[in-house]
N, C-alpha and C positions, 0 to 999 in steps of 0.2 A: 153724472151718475144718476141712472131713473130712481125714482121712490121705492122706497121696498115697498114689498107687495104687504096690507094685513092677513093675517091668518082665519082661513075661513071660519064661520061661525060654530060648525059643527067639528071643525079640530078645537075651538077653544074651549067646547062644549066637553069635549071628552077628553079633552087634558085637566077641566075639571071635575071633573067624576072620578079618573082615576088617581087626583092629590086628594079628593075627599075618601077613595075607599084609603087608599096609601096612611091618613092621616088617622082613618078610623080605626085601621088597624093597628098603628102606634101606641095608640091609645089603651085599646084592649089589650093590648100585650103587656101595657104597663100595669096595668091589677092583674093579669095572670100572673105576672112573673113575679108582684108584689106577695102576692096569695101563698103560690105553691114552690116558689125560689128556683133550685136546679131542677126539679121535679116538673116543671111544668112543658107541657109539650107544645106541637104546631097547631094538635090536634083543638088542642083548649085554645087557642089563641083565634082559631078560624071560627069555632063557636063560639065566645065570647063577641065575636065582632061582624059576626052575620053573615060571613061572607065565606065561600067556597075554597075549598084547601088549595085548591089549582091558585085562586086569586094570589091567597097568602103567598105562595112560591114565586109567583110573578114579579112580586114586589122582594120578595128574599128571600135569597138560595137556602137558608137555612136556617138553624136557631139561631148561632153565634151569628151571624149577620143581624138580625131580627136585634140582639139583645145591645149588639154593639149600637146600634142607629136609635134604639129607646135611649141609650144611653147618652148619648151623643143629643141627641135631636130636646129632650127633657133638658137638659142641663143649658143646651143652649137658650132652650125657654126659660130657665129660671137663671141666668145669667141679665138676658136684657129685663124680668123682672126686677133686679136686684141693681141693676143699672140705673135705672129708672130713677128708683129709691135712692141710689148712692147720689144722684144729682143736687139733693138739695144740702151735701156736705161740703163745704168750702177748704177745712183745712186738708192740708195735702193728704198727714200722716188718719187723719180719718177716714178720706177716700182710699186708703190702702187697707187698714183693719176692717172695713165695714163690711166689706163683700164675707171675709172669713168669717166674722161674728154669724151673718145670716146663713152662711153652708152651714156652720154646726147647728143650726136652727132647723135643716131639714127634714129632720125626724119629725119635728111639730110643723111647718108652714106646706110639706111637700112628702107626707107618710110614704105612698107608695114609692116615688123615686128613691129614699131611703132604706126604703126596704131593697128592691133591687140593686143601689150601689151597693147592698150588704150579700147578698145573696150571691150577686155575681162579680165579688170586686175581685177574681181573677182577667175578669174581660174589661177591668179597669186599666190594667199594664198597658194592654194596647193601645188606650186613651189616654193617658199618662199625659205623653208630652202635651196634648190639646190642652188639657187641663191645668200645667203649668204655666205654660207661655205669659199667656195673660199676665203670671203672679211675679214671673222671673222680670219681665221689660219694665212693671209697674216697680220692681224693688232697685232695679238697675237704672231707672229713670230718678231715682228718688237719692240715691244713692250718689251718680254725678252731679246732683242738685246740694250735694251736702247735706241733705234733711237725714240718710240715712250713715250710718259710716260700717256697715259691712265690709269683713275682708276680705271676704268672697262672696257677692252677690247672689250670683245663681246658687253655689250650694246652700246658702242660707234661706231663699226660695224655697227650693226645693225639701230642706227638710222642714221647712214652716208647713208645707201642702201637706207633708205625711203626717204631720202633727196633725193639721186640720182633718184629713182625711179618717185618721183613727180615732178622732175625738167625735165623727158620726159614728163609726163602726161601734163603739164603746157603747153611744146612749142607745142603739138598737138591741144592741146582744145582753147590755147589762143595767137592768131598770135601775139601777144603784149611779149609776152614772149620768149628770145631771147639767141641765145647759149652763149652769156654772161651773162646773167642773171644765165643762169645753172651753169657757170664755177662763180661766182659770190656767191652760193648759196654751189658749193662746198667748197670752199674758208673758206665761216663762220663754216662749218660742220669740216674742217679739224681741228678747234680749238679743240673739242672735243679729239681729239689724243695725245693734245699737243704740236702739230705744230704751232707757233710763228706765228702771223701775215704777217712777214714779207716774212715768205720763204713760206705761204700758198699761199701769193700772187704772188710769183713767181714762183710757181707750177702751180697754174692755167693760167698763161698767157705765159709758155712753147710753141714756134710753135709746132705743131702737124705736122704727116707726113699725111695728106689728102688726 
């Protein structure tokens, strides 16, 4: 079989130019959308980001496309962020609470994406299941392992994530609600796993690396 051929210089050229408009644009949508919530238009997003409305449409048919992929495309960046960080925990049931502890931390380490999952956490349904997976295989992994003894893994996932999910919603919408209260609210929800009061409590009040 011959060598594939490399990509000429000028296609590599302009496939980066158009990841970096693509990427600029992301960006600036994410403080419009932070800013002005359901209110914010194409129009504000193609000025904020320098770039021509035709560009913006090229990259996405619409808003809800636009707000699905901030959403999506942010979260995966603060995922491998938080990834990173989770590396230097060792025990199991640490590697499992540590990621939630830092979601409910989004309001302070990540404002804007906070603001947007709050503004448009109807176009969160649609991202839903992405957003579980991850939590379901890590509690069903943990779970065959004996660490955890859930009687139904995924449901207990699953309502851990809405837990965690409302416990951002809570600190943006209600200045009275506080990242202890989140980590407070984790705490009761790790019951559901099987996790003993005593060590759920000492999970949630782990220092974090901030």
């Amino acid at each position: 079989m011959p060598p594939k051929k490399k990509p000429a210089p000028e296609a590599g050229r302009k496939s980066a130019y158009v990841a970096r408009n693509r990427a600029t644009i992301i960006n600036a949508a994410l403080e419009v959308l932070a800013e002005n919530g359901l209110h914010a238009t194409m129009d504000q997003v193609a000025e904020a980001s320098g770039m021509a409305m035709s560009t913006v449409y090229k990259h996405f048919k619409d808003k809800d496309a636009l707000v699905a992929t901030v959403l999506i495309e942010k979260f995966i960046e603060w995922e491998t962020w938080v990834t990173e960080k989770n590396a230097a925990n060792t025990d199991p049931l640490e590697q499992l609470v540590f990621p939630m502890r830092m979601f409910v931390r989004i309001p302070q380490t990540h404002t804007s994406q906070a603001k947007v999952f709050v503004s448009h956490f109807g176009v969160i349904a649609s991202i839903t299941p992405m957003l579980e997976a991850q939590l379901i295989a890590h509690v069903k992994d943990l779970t065959k392992a004996k660490m955890l003894t859930a009687i139904d893994p995924r449901a207990a996932a699953k309502n851990l994530q809405a837990i965690i999910a409302f416990a951002v919603v809570n600190q943006v919408i209600n200045p009275k609600f506080s990242v202890a209260d989140a980590d407070m609210a984790i705490q009761a929800g790790l019951s559901m796993l099987g996790i003993s009061d005593a060590k759920a409590k000492k999970l949630t009040e782990a220092k974090l690396p901030l």
